[in-house]
C-alpha positions as CSV (number, residue, x, y, z in Angstrom):
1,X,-6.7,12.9,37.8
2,X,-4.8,10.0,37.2
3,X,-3.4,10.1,33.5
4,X,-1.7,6.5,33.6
5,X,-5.1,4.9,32.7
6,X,-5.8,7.7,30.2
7,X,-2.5,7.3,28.8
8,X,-2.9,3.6,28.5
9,X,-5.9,4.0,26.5
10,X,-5.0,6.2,23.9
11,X,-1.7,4.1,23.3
12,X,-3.3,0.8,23.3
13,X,-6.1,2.5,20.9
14,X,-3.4,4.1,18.5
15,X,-1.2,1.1,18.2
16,X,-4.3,-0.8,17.2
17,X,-5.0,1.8,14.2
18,X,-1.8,2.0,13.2
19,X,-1.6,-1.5,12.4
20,X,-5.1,-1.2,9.9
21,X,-4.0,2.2,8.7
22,X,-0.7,1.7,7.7
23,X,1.5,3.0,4.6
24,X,0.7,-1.0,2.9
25,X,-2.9,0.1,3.3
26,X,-2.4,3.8,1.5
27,X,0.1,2.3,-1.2
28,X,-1.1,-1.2,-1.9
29,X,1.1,-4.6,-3.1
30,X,1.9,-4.2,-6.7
31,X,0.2,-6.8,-8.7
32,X,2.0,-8.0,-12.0
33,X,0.4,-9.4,-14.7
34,X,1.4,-12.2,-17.2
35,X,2.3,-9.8,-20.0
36,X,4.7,-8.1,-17.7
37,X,2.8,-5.3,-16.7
38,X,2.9,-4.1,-13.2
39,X,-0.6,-2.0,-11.1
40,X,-0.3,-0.8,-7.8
41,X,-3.6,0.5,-6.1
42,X,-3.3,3.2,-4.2
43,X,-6.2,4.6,-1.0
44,X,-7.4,7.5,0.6
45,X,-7.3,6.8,4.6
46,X,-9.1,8.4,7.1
47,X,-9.3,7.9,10.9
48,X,-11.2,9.6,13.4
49,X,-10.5,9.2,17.5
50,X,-11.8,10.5,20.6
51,X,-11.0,9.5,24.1
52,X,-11.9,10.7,27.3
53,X,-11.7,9.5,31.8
54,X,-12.2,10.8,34.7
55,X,-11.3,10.0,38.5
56,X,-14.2,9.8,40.7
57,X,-14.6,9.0,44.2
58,X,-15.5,5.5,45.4
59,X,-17.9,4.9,48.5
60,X,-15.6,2.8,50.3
61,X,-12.7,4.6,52.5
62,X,-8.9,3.1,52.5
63,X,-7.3,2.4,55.5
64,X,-6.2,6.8,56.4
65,X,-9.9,7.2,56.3
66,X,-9.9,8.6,52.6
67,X,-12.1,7.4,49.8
68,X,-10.9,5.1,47.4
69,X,-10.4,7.2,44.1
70,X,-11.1,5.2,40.8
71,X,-10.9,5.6,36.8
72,X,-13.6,5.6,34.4
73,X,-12.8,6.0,30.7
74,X,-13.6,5.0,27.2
75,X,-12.6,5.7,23.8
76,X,-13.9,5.4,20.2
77,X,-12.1,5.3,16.7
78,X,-13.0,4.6,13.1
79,X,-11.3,4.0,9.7
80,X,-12.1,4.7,6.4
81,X,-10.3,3.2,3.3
82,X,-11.6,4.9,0.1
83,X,-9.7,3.2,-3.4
84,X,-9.0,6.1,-5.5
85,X,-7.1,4.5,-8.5
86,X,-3.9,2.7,-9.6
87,X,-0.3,3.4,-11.0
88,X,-0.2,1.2,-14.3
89,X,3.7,0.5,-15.2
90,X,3.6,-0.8,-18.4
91,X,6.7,-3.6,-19.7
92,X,8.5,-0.9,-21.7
93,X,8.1,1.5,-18.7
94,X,6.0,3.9,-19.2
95,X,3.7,4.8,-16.1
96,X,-0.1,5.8,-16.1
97,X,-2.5,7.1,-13.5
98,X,-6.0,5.2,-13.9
99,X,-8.3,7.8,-11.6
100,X,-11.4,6.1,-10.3
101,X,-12.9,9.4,-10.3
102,X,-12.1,10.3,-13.6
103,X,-12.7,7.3,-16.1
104,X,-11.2,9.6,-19.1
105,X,-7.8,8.7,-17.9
106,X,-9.0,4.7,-18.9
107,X,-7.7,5.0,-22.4
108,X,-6.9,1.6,-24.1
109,X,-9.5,-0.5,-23.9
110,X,-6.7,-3.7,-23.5
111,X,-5.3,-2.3,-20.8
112,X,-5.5,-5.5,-17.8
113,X,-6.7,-3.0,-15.3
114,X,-9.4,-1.4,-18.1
115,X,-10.4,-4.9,-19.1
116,X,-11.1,-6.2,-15.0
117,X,-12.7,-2.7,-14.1
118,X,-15.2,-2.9,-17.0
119,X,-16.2,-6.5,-16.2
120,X,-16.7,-5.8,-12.8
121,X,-18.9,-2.6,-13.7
122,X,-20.8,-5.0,-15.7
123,X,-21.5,-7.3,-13.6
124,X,-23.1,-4.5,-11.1
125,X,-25.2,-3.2,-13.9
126,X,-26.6,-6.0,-14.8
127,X,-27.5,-7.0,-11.0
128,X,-30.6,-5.8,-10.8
129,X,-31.8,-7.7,-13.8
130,X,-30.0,-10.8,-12.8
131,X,-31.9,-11.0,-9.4
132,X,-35.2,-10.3,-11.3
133,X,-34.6,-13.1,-13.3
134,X,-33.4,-15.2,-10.5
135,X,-36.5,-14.2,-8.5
136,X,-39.4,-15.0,-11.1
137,X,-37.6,-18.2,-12.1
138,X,-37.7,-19.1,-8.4
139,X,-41.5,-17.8,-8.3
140,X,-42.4,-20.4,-11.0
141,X,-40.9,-23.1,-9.7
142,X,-42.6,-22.7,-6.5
143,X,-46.1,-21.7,-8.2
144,X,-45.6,-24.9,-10.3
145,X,-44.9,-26.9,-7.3
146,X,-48.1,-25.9,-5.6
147,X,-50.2,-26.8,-8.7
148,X,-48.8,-30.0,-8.8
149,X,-49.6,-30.5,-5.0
150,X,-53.2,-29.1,-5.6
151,X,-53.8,-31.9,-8.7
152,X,-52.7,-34.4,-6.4
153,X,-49.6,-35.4,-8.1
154,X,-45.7,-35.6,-7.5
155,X,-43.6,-32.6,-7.7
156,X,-41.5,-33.3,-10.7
157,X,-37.9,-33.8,-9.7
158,X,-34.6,-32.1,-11.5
């Protein structure tokens, strides 16, 4: 078998991963906030790759009288990025873990990175309710709509 076009492949396939799995994407840009305090987020990353040819004969002949031998090959890779918490340095120095896993270690409530996760949980609890409201407001509007088409009036404009 001819490993050149195997070899190409794989490296072609690897250098490709490296680039979306690098150390920036396991240790990410440290963000600082206005009162001075500095959080880096930090990821889990997990990549997965399989790769595979073979040589097989062709059905035309070369000019000795041999077959023409040719490559088939593929390959398949996947990436995971999983956040798993952030290093919190505050202005006098002092560093914290905040554990996405473990909400104990969120201890002051006035922490930047405390303050941001609980308005983003929030906002996903209250989704569900949100898009209920959203939904029968919309179902009003349109039920009103049709009795005003069915009475023979305008639609109201707003």
């Amino acid at each position: 078998m001819n490993d050149i076009p195997l070899k190409q492949i794989i490296d072609s396939t690897l250098s490709q991963i490296g680039s979306v799995a690098d150390v920036n994407t396991v240790i990410g840009d440290p963000i600082t906030t206005a009162e001075g305090t500095t959080i880096i987020p930090f990821s889990k990353v997990s990549v997965g790759y399989a790769s595979g040819g073979a040589d097989y004969d062709g059905k035309q002949q070369n000019s000795d009288g041999a077959k023409n031998v040719h490559f088939a090959g593929g390959n398949g890779a996947g990436v995971s990025v999983t956040p798993l918490g952030f290093l919190v340095i505050s202005k006098d120095g002092s560093v914290r873990m905040l554990d996405l896993k473990h909400t104990e270690s969120f201890e002051a409530p006035s922490d930047p990175v405390n303050k941001t996760l609980n308005s983003v949980n929030g906002i996903i609890e209250k989704a569900p309710e949100i898009v209920g409201k959203i939904k029968d407001a919309i179902a009003r509007r349109k039920n009103a709509k049709k009795g005003e088409q069915k009475d023979g009036a305008e639609p109201a404009k707003e």
